[in-house]
Structure formats: C-alpha cells, structure tokens
C-alpha positions, 0 to 999 in steps of 0.5 A: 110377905110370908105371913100375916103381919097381926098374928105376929104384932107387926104393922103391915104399912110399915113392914111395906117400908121395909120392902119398899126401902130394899127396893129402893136400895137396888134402884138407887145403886147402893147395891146390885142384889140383896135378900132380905128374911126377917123372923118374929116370933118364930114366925117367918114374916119377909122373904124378900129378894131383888136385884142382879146376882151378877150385873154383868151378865144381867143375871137377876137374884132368885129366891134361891140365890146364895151369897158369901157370908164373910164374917157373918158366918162366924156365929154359924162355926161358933155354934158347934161350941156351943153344942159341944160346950152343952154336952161337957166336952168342952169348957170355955176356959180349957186352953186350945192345946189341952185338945189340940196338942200340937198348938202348943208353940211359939207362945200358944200355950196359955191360949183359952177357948174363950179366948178365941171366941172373944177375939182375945187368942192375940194371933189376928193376922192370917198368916201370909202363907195361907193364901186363897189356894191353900185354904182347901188343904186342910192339914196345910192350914193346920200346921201352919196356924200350929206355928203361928207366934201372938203378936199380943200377949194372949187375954191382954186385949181384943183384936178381931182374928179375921180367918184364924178365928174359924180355923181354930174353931173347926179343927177343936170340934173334929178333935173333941168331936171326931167329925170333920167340921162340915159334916158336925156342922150339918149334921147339929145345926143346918139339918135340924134347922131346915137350912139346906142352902147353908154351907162351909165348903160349897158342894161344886154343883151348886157354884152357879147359884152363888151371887157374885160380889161386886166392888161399889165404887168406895169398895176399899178392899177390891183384893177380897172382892176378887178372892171371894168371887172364885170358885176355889174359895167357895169349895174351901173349909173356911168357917170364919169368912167362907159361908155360903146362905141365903138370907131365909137360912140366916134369919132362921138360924137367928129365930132359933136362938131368940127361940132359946135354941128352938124353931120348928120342932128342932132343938138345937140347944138348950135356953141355957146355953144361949144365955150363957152364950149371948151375954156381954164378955168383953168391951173395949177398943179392938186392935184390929178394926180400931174402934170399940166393941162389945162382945159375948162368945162369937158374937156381936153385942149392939152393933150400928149395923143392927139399928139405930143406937137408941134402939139396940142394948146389948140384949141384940146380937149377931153379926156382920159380914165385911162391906155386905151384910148382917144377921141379929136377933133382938129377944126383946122384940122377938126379931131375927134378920138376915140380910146380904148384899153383893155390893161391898162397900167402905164401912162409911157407907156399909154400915149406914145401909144395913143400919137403915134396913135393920132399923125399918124392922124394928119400927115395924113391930107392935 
C-alpha cells in the first residue's frame, strides 16, 4: 500500500482483498507473475507485484519488471492524436492520405483518422508480409500498409485492426509532427508524466528486465506467445501491440486522463480533449473478434475486463492487452488501474481473472 488508504476514501480491509486475491492468483496457478497499480485520485494507493517473471529460470517479478503490452498499448499511441488533435493539426475526420499522401491506393482513399481509432479503416488483418523480423524496418512496413487493398468498405462496420491500427497512428504523427513516433511519444507523454519504464521500441539494454510470457495451459494463440517473447519484437517500433511497461507507469497514464489530462504537476492535455476523446463513437458487433463492442477514440468503453457489468457504464474506459492485461479508468470513481499478467490465457478464462481483479477495486472505494 503506497498511501493511506482514508485520505482517499478506500477501505484498507478491502484494499487487503485486492491484495490478497493477486496473490492467490499466482498461487493458484492462473498466472506466474502479475503487477498490479491502482490510482484514486490522483493519489497512488497500490503498487503491487508478485510472482516469477520467468518460471523456468525461477526468476522472480521485481518492482521494476516490465511486461508486454499487447493491446493495452493502443491508448498510449492514440494519445499522441489526441495532443495533435488539441493543437489543430489534425482533425478526426481529415482522411489518412490528406497527410499521408501515398496511402492513397487500392481503395484507402476515403479512409478517415476517426476511422482508424474506432477500428472502422476496413484493413484489419496484418498483411502477410509483415512478419515479426520486419516490423523493425520502418519504411518496409510502411510501403507495405501504403498497399494494403480494404477488405470491408471503409465507415461500414467495425472491425478490430490488431497491428494496423498502431502503424497508421505512428507514421500520421512523424507526418504532421516531423518527430519519429518514439521520440513525439516520449517527448509529450512519458516524460511529462514520469513514465520512465514505458517504451514502443525497448532500448536493447534494458531486455533483461522484460517478463517473459508464458502460454497457460488453454493459451489458444501459443504463435504470439512465442513472437512476443523475442528480443527483436520488443526493439521494434509496434505502437498497436509492442508496449513494453510496468503497471505503476499504466495506472498512471490512466490517473492522468481521469485528472482530465493532469498528474503531478504535468499537463498532458486539456479537460476538454479528454472528454471529446472518451465518449461513446461507435457500438456494435466487431467483424474481427465476433462479439459487441463500444467504443470511443482508441479506447474501450465498458468492457467485462474492467469489472463486473452492473458495475461499469460507458463512463469506464481503457483498454485491454491479448490473453494478459488491462488498463481503466473510472472518473466516476476517480480510479485508474493498471494490470499485467504473464500467463496468456483463452479469453474464457482471461476475462474472468482480470474482471475479478478490477471488480475488487472497485468495491474497495468509499
């Protein structure tokens, strides 16, 4: 517990609960390793971690492990639109091309910026030339998304863009910007916000302090367990799946949203940025995971993941990482969570572990 839990109106028993279920997470075997942040108020009130980062070498999680992201890193790249959305270089419904000229093919043309962050950009699948040891080459990637044909008619319907989606985001911000997305990234967001274990492209010095992921013993997608786990992977430029964080930089990022674009002394954006980013844009069945979603700008709206239905409106947003993790904030409640795992699990089983976790919090506030 990192500060008293009354001066921020949570119930220290049941802040206790929440610790005592991560725990019995790990010893139950749902995971090997976890951390665990959570935010009321601006106020960090747990840091917790536990667990091996690595469960054959017997290597345990420290305060200073960082996991893979995967998804929950789509927020972290949406972000740097939202800063250049604040500063009027950029509107949500300017098309793709009118920045990035050459996206312009194969059916692109009518592509919009508000496209892409509601997953609506009709491109979802990761074309088949970019594999794993390409994603550091940069202008590869690039050309080859420059290419791509829609396999739905673009603003028709929603359907999750897995890595597509972080690729567009980062070459629109070095276009409008000029900055590589890692430095704009950094520079605006991790920075300010005291986020120094927080990366999109690992800095190779600091590999041995990444978890390792392990596949569980339902884990249905043992190909990205084994692709997430290399080095390579983790030294690549991938803002849609590749963030690599602790869950004590995650709950923060979230704590500076419910701030309304404030934490400790940093302004990150304005109050009303991050309700024009945060309210509901689209709902319906997504195409790519086959069940409904909600959905603002880059973010989830009122997913399980962050609690229990009768719990959660669309006021909570966040999002979570494939088979592992979730990040949310409730500005209802004034909560902001962070929380990773390195056990990858079917969602069958993902979804009720990280529900139960986010749900415990709640019920811990006053």
């Amino acid at each position: 517990m990192v500060v008293a839990a009354n001066t921020v109106q949570m119930d220290p028993k049941a802040l206790q609960q929440v610790e005592a279920l991560f725990h019995n997470q790990i010893e139950t075997g749902i995971h090997p390793g976890a951390a665990l942040a959570v935010y009321r108020h601006g106020q960090q009130v747990l840091d917790l971690h536990g667990g091996l980062a690595d469960q054959q070498a017997a290597k345990p999680v420290e305060s200073d492990t960082m996991f893979v992201l995967y998804s929950s890193t789509k927020p972290l790249a949406a972000a740097c639109l939202y800063i250049l959305w604040e500063r009027g270089t950029l509107g949500w419904d300017d098309l793709v091309s009118g920045h990035w000229p050459e996206f312009a093919q194969n059916g692109k043309e009518q592509i919009t910026i508000r496209h892409i962050l509601t997953h609506q950009g009709g491109f979802p699948d990761t074309p088949s030339e970019l594999t794993w040891d390409k994603w550091h080459d940069w202008d590869y990637v690039i050309s080859t998304l420059e290419k791509v044909r829609p396999i739905f008619e673009p603003g028709k319907l929603i359907a999750y863009h897995p890595r597509n989606f972080g690729w567009v985001i980062a070459e629109l911000v070095q276009r409008i910007d000029g900055r590589p997305f890692r430095q704009f990234f950094q520079e605006e967001i991790t920075g300010p916000l005291g986020m120094n274990d927080t990366y999109v492209g690992l800095p190779a010095e600091l590999e041995s302090r990444v978890s390792k992921e392990h596949a569980m013993e339902d884990c249905d997608r043992m190909t990205m367990v084994t692709t997430y786990n290399k080095p390579e992977v983790h030294l690549a430029v991938q803002p849609a799946g590749g963030g690599i964080a602790t869950a004590r930089d995650l709950a923060r990022f979230y704590a500076m949203m419910i701030g309304g674009g404030y934490l400790d002394g940093a302004r990150v954006l304005s109050e009303d940025t991050v309700a024009e980013v945060t309210k509901l844009q689209v709902e319906g069945m997504d195409h790519t995971l086959e069940r409904p979603v909600r959905r603002s700008l880059g973010l989830s709206l009122a997913d399980e993941r962050m609690g229990a239905p009768e719990s959660i409106t669309d006021r909570t947003f966040g999002h979570a990482g494939a088979g592992t993790s979730v990040g949310w904030a409730d500005p209802d409640l004034g909560l902001a969570v962070g929380y990773i795992t390195n056990g990858f699990r079917a969602e069958h089983s993902n979804t009720p572990r990280l529900s139960a976790i986010s749900q415990a919090v709640r019920e811990a506030c006053l």
